[in-house]
PDB file of N, H, CA, C and O in Angstrom:
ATOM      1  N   UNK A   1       5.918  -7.805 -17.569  1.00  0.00           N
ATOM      2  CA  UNK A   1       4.796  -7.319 -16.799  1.00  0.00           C
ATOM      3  C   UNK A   1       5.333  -6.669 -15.525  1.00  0.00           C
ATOM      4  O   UNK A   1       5.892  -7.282 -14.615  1.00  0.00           O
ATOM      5  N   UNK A   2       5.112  -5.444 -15.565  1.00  0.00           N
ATOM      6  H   UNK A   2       4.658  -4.947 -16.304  1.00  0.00           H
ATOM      7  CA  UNK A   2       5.623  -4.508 -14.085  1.00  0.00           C
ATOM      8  C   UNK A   2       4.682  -4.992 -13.033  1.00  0.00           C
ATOM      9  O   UNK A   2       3.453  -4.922 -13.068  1.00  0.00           O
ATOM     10  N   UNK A   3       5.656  -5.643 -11.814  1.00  0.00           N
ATOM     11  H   UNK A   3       6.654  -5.700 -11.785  1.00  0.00           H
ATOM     12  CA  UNK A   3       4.415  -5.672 -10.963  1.00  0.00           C
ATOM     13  C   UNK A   3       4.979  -5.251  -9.659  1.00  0.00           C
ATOM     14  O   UNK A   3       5.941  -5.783  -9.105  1.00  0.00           O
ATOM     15  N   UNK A   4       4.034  -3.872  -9.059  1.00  0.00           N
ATOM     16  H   UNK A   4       3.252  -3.440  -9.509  1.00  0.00           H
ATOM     17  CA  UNK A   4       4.175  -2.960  -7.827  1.00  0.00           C
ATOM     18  C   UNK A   4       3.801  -3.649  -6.505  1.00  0.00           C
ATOM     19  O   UNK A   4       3.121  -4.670  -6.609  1.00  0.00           O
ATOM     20  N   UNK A   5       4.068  -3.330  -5.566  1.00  0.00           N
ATOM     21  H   UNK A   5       4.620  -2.500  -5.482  1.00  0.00           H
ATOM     22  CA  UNK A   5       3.812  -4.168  -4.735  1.00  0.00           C
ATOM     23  C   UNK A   5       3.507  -2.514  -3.541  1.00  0.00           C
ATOM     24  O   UNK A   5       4.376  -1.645  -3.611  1.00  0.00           O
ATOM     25  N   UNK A   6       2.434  -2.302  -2.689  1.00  0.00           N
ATOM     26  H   UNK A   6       1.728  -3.008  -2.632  1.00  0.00           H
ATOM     27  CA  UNK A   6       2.587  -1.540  -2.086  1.00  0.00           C
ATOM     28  C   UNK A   6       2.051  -1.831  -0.737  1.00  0.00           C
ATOM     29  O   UNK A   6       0.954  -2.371  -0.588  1.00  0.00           O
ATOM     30  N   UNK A   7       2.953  -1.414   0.428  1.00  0.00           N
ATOM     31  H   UNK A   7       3.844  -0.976   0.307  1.00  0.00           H
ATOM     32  CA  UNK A   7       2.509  -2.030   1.648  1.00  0.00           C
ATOM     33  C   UNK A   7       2.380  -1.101   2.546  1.00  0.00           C
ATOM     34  O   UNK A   7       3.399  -0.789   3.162  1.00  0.00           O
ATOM     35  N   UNK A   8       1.317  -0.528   2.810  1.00  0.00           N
ATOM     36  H   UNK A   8       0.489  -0.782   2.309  1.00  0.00           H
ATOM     37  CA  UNK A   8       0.555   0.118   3.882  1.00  0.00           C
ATOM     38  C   UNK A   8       0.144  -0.515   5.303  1.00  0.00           C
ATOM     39  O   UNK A   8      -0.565  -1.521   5.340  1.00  0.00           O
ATOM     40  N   UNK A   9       0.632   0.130   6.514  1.00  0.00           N
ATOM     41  H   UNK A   9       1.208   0.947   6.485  1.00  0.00           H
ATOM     42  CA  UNK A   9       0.336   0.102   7.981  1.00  0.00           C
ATOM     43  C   UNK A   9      -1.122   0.524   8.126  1.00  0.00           C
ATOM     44  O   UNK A   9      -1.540   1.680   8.062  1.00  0.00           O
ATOM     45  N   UNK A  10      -1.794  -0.520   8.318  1.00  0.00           N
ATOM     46  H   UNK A  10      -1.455  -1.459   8.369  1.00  0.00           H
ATOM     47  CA  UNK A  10      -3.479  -0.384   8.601  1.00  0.00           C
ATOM     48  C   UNK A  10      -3.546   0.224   9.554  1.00  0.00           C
ATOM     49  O   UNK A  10      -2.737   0.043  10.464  1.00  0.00           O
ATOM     50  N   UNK A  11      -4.761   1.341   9.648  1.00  0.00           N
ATOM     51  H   UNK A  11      -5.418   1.488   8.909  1.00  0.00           H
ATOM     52  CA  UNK A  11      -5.048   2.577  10.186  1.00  0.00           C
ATOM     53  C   UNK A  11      -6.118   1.855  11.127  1.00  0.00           C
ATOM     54  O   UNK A  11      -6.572   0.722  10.966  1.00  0.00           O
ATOM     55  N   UNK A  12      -6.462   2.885  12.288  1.00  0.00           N
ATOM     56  H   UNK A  12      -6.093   3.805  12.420  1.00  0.00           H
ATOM     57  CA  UNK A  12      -7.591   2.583  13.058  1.00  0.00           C
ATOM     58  C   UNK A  12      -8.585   2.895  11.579  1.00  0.00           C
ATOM     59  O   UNK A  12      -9.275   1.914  11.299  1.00  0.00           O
ATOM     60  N   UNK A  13      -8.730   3.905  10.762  1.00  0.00           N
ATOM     61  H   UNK A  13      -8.170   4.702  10.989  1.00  0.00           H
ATOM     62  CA  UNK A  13      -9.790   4.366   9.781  1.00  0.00           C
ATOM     63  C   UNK A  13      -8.945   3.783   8.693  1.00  0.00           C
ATOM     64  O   UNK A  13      -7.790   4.166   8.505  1.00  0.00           O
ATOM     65  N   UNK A  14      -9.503   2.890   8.004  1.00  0.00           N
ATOM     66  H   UNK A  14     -10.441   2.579   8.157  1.00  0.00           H
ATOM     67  CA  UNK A  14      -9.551   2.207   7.252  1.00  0.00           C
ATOM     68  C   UNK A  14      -9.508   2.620   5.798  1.00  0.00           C
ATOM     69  O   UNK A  14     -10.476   3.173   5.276  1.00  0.00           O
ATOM     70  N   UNK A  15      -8.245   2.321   5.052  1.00  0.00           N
ATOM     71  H   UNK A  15      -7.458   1.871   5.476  1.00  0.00           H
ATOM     72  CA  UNK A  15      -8.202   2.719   3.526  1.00  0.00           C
ATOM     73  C   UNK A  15      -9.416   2.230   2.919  1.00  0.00           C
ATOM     74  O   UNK A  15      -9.670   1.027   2.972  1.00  0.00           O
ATOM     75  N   UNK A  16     -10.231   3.087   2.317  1.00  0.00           N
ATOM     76  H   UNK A  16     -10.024   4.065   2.273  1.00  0.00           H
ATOM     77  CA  UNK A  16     -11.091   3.033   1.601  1.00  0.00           C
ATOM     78  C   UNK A  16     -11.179   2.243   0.421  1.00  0.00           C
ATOM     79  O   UNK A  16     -10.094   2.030  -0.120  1.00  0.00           O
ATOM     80  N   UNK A  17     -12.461   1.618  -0.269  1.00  0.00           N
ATOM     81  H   UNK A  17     -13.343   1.791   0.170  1.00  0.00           H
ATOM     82  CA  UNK A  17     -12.340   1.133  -1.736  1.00  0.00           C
ATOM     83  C   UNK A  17     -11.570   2.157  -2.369  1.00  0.00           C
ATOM     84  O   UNK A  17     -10.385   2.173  -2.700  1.00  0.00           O
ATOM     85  N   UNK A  18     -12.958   3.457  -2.525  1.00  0.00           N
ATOM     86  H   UNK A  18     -13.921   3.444  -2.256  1.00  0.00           H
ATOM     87  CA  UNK A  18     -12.204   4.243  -3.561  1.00  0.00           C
ATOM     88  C   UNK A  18     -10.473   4.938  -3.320  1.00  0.00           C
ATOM     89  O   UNK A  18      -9.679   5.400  -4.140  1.00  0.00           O
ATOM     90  N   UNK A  19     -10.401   4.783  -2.125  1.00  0.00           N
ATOM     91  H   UNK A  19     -11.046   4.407  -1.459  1.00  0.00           H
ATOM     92  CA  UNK A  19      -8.484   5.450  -2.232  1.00  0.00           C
ATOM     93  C   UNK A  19      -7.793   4.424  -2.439  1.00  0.00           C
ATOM     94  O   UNK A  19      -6.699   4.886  -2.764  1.00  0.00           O
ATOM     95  N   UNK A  20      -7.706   3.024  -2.467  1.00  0.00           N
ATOM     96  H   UNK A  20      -8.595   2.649  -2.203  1.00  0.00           H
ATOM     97  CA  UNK A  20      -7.674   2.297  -3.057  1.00  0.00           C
ATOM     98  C   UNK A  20      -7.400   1.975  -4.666  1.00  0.00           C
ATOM     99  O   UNK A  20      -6.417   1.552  -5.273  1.00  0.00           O
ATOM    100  N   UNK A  21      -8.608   2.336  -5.026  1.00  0.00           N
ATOM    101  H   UNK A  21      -9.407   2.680  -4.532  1.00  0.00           H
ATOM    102  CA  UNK A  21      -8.870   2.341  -6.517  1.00  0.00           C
ATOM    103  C   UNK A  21      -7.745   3.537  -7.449  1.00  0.00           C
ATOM    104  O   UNK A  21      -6.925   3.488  -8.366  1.00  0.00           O
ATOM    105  N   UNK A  22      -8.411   4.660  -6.421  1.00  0.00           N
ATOM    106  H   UNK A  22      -9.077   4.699  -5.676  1.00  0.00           H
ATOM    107  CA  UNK A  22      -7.139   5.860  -7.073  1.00  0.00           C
ATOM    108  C   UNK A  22      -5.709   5.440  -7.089  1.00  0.00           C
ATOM    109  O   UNK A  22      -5.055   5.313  -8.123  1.00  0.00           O
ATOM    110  N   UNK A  23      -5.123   5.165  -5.510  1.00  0.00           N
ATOM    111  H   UNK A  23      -5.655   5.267  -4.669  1.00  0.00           H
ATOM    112  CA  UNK A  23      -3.611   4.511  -5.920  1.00  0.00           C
ATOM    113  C   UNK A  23      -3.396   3.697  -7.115  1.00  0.00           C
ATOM    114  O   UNK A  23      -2.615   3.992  -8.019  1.00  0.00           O
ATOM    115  N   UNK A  24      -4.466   2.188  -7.043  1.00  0.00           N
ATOM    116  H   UNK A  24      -5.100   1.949  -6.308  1.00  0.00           H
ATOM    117  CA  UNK A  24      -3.600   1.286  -8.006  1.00  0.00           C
ATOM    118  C   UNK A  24      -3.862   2.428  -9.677  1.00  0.00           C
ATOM    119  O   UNK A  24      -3.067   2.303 -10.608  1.00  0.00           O
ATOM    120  N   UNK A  25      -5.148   3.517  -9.764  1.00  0.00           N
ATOM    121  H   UNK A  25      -5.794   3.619  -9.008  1.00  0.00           H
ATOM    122  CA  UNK A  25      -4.979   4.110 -11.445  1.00  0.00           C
ATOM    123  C   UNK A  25      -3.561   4.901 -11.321  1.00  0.00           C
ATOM    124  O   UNK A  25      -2.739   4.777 -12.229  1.00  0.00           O
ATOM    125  N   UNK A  26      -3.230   5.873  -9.968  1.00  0.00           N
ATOM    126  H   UNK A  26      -3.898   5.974  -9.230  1.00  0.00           H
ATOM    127  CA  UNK A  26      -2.211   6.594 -10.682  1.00  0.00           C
ATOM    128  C   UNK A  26      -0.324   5.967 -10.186  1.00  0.00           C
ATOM    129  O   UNK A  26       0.815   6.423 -10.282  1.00  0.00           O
ATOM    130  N   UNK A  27      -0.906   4.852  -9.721  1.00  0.00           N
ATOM    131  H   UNK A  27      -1.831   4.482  -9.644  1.00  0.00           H
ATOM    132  CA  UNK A  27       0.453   4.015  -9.970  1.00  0.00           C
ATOM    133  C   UNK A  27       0.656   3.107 -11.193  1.00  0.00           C
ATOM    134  O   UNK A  27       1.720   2.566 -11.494  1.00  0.00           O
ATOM    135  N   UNK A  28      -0.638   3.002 -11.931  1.00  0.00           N
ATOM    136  H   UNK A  28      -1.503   3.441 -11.686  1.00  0.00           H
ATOM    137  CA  UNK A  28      -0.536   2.724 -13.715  1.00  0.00           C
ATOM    138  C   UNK A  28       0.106   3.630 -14.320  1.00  0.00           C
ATOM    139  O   UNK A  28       0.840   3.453 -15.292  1.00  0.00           O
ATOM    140  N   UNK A  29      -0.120   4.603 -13.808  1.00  0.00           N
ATOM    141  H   UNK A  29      -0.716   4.747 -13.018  1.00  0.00           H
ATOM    142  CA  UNK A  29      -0.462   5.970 -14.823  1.00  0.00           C
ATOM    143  C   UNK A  29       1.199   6.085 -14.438  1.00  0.00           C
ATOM    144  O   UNK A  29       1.778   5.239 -15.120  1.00  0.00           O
ATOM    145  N   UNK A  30       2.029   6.727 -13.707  1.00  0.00           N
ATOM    146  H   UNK A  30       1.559   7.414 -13.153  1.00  0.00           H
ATOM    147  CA  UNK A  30       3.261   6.359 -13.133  1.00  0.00           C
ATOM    148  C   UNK A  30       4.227   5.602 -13.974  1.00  0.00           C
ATOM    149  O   UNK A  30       5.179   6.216 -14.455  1.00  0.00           O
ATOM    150  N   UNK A  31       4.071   4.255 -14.214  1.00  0.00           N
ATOM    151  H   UNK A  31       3.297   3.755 -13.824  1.00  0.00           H
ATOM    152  CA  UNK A  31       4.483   3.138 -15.026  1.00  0.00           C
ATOM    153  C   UNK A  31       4.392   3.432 -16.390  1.00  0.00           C
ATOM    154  O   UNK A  31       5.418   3.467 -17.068  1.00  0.00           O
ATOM    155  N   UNK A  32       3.207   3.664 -16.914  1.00  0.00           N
ATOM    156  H   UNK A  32       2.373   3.635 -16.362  1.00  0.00           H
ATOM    157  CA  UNK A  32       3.028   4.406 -18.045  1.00  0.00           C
ATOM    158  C   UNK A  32       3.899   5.526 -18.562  1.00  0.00           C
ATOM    159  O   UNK A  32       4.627   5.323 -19.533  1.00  0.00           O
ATOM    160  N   UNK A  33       3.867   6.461 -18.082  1.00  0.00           N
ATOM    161  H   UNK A  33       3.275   6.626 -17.293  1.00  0.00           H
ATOM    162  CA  UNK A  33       4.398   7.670 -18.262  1.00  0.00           C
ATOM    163  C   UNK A  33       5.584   7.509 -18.273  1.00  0.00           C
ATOM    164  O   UNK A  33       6.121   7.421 -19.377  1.00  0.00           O
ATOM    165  N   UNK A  34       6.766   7.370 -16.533  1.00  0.00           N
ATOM    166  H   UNK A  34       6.330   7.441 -15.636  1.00  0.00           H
ATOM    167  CA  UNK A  34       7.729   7.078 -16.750  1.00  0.00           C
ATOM    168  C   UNK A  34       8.924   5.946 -17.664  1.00  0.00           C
ATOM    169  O   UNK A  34       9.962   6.160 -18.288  1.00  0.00           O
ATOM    170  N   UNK A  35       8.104   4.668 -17.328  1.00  0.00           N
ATOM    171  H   UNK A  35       7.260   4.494 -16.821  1.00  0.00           H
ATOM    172  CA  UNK A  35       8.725   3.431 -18.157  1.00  0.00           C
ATOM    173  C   UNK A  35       7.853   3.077 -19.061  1.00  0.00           C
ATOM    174  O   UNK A  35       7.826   1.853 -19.188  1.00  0.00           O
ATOM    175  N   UNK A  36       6.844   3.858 -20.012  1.00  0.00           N
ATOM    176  H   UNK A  36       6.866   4.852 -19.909  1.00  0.00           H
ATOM    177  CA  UNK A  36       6.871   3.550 -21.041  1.00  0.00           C
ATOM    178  C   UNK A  36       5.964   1.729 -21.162  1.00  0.00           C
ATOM    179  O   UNK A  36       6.015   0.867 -22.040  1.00  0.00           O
ATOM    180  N   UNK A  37       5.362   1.779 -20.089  1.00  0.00           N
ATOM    181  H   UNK A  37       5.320   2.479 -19.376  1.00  0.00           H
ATOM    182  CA  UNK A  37       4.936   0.255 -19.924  1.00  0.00           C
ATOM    183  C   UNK A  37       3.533   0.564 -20.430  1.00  0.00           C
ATOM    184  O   UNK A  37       3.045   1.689 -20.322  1.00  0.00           O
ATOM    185  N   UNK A  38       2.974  -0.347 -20.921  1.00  0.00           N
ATOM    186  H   UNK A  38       3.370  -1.260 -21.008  1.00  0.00           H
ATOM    187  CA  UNK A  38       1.593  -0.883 -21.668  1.00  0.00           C
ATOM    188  C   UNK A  38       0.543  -0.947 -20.320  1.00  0.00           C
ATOM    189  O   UNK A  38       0.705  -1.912 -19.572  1.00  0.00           O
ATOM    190  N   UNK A  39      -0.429  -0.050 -20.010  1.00  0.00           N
ATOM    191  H   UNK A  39      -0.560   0.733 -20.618  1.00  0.00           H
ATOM    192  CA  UNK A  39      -1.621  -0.051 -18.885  1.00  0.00           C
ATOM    193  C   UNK A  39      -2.027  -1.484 -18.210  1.00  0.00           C
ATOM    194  O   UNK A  39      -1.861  -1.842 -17.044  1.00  0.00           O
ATOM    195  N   UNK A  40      -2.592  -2.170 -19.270  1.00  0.00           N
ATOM    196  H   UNK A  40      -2.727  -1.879 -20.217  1.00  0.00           H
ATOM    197  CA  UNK A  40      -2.587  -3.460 -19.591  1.00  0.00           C
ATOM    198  C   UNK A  40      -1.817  -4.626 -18.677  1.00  0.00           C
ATOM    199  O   UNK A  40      -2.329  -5.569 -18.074  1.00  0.00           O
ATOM    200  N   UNK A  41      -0.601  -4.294 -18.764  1.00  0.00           N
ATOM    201  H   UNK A  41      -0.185  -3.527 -19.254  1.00  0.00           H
ATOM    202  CA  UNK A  41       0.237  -4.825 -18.179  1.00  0.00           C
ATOM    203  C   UNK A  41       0.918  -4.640 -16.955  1.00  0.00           C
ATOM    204  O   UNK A  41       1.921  -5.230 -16.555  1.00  0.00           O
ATOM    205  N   UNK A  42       0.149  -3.609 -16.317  1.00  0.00           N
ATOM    206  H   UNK A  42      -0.666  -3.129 -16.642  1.00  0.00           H
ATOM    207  CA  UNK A  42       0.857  -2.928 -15.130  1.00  0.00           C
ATOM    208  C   UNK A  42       0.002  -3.982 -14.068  1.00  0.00           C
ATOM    209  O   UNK A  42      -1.228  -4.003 -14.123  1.00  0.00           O
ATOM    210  N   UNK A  43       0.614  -4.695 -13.275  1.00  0.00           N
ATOM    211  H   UNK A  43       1.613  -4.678 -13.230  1.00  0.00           H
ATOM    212  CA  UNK A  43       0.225  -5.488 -11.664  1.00  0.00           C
ATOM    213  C   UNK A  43       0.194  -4.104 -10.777  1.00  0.00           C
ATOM    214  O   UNK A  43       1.166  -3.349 -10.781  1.00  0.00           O
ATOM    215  N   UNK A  44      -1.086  -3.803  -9.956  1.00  0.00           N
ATOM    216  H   UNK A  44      -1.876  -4.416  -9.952  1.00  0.00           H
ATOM    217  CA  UNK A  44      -0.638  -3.095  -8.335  1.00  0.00           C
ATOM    218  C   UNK A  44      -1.300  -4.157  -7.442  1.00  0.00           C
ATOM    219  O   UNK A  44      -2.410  -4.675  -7.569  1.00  0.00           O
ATOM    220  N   UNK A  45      -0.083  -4.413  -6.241  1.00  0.00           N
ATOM    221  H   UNK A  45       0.818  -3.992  -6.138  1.00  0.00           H
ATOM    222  CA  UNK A  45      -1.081  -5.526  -5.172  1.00  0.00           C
ATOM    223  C   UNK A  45      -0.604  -3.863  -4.371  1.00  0.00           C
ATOM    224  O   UNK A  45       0.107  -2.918  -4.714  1.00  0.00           O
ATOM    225  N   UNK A  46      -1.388  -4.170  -3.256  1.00  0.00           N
ATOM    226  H   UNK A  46      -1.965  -4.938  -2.977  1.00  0.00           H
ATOM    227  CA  UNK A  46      -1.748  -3.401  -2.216  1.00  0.00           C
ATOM    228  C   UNK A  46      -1.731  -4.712  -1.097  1.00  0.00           C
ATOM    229  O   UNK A  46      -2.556  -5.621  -1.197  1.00  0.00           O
ATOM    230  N   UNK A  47      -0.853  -4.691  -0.193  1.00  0.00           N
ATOM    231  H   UNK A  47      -0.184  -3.953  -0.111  1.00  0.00           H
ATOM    232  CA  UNK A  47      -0.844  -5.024   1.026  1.00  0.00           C
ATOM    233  C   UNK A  47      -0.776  -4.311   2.431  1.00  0.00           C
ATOM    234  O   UNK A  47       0.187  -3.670   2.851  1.00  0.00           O
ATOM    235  N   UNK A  48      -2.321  -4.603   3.273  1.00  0.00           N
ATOM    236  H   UNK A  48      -3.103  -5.124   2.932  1.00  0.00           H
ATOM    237  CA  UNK A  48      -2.258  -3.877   4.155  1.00  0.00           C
ATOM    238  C   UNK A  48      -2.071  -4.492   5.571  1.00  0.00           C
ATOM    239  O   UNK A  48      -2.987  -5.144   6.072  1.00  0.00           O
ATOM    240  N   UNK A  49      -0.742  -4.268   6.307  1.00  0.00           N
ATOM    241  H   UNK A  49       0.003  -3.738   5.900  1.00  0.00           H
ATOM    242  CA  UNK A  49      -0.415  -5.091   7.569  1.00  0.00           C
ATOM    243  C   UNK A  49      -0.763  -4.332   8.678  1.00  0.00           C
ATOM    244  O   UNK A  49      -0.481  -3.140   8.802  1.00  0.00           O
ATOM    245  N   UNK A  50      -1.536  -5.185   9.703  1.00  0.00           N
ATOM    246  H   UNK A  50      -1.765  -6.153   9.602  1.00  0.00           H
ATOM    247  CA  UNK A  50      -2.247  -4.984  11.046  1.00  0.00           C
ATOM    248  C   UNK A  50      -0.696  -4.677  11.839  1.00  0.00           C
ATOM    249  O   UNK A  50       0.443  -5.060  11.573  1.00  0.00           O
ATOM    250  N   UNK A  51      -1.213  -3.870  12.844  1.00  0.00           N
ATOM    251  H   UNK A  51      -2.139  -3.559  13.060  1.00  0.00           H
ATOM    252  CA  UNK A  51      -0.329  -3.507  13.655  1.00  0.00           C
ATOM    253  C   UNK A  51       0.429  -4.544  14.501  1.00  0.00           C
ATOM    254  O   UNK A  51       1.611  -4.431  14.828  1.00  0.00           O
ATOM    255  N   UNK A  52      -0.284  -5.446  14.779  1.00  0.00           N
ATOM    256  H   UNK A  52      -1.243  -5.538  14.514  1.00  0.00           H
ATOM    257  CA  UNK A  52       0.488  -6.779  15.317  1.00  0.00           C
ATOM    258  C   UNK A  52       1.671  -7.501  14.243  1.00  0.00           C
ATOM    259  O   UNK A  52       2.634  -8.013  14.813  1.00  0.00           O
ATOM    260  N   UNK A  53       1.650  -7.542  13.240  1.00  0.00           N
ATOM    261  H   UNK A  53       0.867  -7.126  12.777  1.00  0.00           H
ATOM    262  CA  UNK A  53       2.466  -7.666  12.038  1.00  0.00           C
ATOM    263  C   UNK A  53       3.917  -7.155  12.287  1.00  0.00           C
ATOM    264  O   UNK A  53       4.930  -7.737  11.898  1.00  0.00           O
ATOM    265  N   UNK A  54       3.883  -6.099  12.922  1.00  0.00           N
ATOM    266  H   UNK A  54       3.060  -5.627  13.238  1.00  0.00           H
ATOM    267  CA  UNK A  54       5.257  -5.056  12.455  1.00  0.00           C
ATOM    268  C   UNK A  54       5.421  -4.409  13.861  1.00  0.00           C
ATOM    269  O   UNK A  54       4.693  -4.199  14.832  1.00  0.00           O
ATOM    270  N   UNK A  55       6.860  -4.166  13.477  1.00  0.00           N
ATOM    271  H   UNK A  55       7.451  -4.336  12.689  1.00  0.00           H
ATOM    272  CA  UNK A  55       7.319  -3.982  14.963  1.00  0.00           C
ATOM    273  C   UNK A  55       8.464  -2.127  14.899  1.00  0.00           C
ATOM    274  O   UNK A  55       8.955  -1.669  13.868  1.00  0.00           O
ATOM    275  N   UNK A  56       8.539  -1.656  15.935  1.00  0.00           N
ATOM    276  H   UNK A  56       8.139  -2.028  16.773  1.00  0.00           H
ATOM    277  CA  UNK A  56       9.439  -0.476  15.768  1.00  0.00           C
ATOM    278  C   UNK A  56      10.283  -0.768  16.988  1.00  0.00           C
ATOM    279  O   UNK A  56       9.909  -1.456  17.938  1.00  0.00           O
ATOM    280  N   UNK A  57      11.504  -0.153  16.864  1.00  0.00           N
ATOM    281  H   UNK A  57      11.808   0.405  16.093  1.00  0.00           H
ATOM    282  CA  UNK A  57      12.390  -0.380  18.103  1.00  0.00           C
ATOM    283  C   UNK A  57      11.888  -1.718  18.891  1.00  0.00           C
ATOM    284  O   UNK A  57      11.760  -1.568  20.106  1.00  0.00           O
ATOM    285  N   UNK A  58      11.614  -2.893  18.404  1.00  0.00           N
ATOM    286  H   UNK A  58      11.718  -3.014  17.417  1.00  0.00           H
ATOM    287  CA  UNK A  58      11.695  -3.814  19.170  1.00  0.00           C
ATOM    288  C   UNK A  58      10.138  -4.311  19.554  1.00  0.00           C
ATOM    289  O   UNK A  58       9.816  -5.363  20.107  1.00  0.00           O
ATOM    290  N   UNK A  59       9.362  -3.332  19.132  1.00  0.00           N
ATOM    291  H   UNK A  59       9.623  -2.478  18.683  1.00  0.00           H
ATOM    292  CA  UNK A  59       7.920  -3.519  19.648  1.00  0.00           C
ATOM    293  C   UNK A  59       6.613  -3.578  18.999  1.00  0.00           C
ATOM    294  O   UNK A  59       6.260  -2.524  18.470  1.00  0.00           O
ATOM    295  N   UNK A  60       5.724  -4.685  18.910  1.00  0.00           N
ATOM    296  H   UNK A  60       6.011  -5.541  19.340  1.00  0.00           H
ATOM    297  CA  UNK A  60       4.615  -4.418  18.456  1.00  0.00           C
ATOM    298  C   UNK A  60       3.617  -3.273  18.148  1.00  0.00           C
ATOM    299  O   UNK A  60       2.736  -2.954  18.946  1.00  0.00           O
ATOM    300  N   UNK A  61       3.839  -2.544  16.695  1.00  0.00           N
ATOM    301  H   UNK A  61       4.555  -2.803  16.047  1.00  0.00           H
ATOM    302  CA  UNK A  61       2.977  -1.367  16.630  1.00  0.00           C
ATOM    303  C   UNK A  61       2.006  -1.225  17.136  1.00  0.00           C
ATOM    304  O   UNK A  61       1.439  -0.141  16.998  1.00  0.00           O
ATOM    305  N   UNK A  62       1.325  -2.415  18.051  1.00  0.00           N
ATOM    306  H   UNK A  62       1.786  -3.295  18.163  1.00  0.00           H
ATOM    307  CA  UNK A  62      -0.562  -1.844  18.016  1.00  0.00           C
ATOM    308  C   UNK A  62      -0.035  -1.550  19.614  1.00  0.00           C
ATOM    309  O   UNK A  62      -0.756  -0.737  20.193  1.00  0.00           O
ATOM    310  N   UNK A  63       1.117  -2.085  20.429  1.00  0.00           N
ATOM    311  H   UNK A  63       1.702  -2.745  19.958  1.00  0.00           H
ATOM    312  CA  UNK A  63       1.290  -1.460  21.567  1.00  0.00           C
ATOM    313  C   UNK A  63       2.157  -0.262  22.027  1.00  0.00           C
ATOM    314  O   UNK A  63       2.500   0.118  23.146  1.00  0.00           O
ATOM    315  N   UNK A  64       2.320   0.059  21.164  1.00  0.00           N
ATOM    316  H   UNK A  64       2.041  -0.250  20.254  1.00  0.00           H
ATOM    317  CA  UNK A  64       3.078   1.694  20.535  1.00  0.00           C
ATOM    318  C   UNK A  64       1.738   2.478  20.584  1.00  0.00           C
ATOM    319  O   UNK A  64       1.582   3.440  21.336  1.00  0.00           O
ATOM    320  N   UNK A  65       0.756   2.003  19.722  1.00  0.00           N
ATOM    321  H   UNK A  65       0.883   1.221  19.111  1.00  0.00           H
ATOM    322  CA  UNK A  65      -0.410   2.703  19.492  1.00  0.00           C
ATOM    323  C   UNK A  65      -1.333   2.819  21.068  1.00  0.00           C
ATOM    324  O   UNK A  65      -1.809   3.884  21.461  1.00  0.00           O
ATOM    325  N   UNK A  66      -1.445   1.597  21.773  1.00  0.00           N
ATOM    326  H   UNK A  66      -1.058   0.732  21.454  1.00  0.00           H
ATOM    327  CA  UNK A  66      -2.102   1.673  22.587  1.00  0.00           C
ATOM    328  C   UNK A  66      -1.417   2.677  23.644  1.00  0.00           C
ATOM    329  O   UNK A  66      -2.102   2.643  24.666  1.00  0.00           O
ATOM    330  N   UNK A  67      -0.617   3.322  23.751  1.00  0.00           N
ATOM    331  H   UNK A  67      -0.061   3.349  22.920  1.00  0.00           H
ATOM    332  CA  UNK A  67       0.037   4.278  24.564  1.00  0.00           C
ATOM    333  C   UNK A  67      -0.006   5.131  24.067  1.00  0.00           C
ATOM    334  O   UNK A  67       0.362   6.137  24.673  1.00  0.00           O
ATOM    335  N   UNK A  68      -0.329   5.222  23.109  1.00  0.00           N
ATOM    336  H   UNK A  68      -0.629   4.404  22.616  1.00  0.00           H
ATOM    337  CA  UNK A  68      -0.870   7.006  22.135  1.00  0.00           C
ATOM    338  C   UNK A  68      -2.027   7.920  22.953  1.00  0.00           C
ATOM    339  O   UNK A  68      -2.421   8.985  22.478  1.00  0.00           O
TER     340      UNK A  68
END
């Protein structure tokens, strides 16, 4: 069982259901095509981390952001 794991930096505007929905079909579709894997069997998690989560040069993204 292929299972994708995809991790997106949460936006002030917010990933949508449906863009959402589209990633995990054409990251099936992806799996499918290239490796030949069964639809069925394809895992997509989608993980989306808040800016407090993750850091750049040393620093909390949402205070990177707040100086934007």
């Amino acid at each position: 069982m292929p299972l994708v794991t995809v991790r997106l930096a949460a936006r002030e505007a917010p990933t949508t259901k449906e863009q959402k929905s589209l990633l995990i079909a054409r990251i099936t579709e992806v799996m499918v095509e290239v490796l030949d894997k069964r639809r069925e069997s394809v895992v997509v998690l989608i993980d989306e981390l808040p800016p407090d989560n993750w850091g750049e040069g040393g620093e909390q993204v949402s205070a990177i952001r707040a100086r934007r």
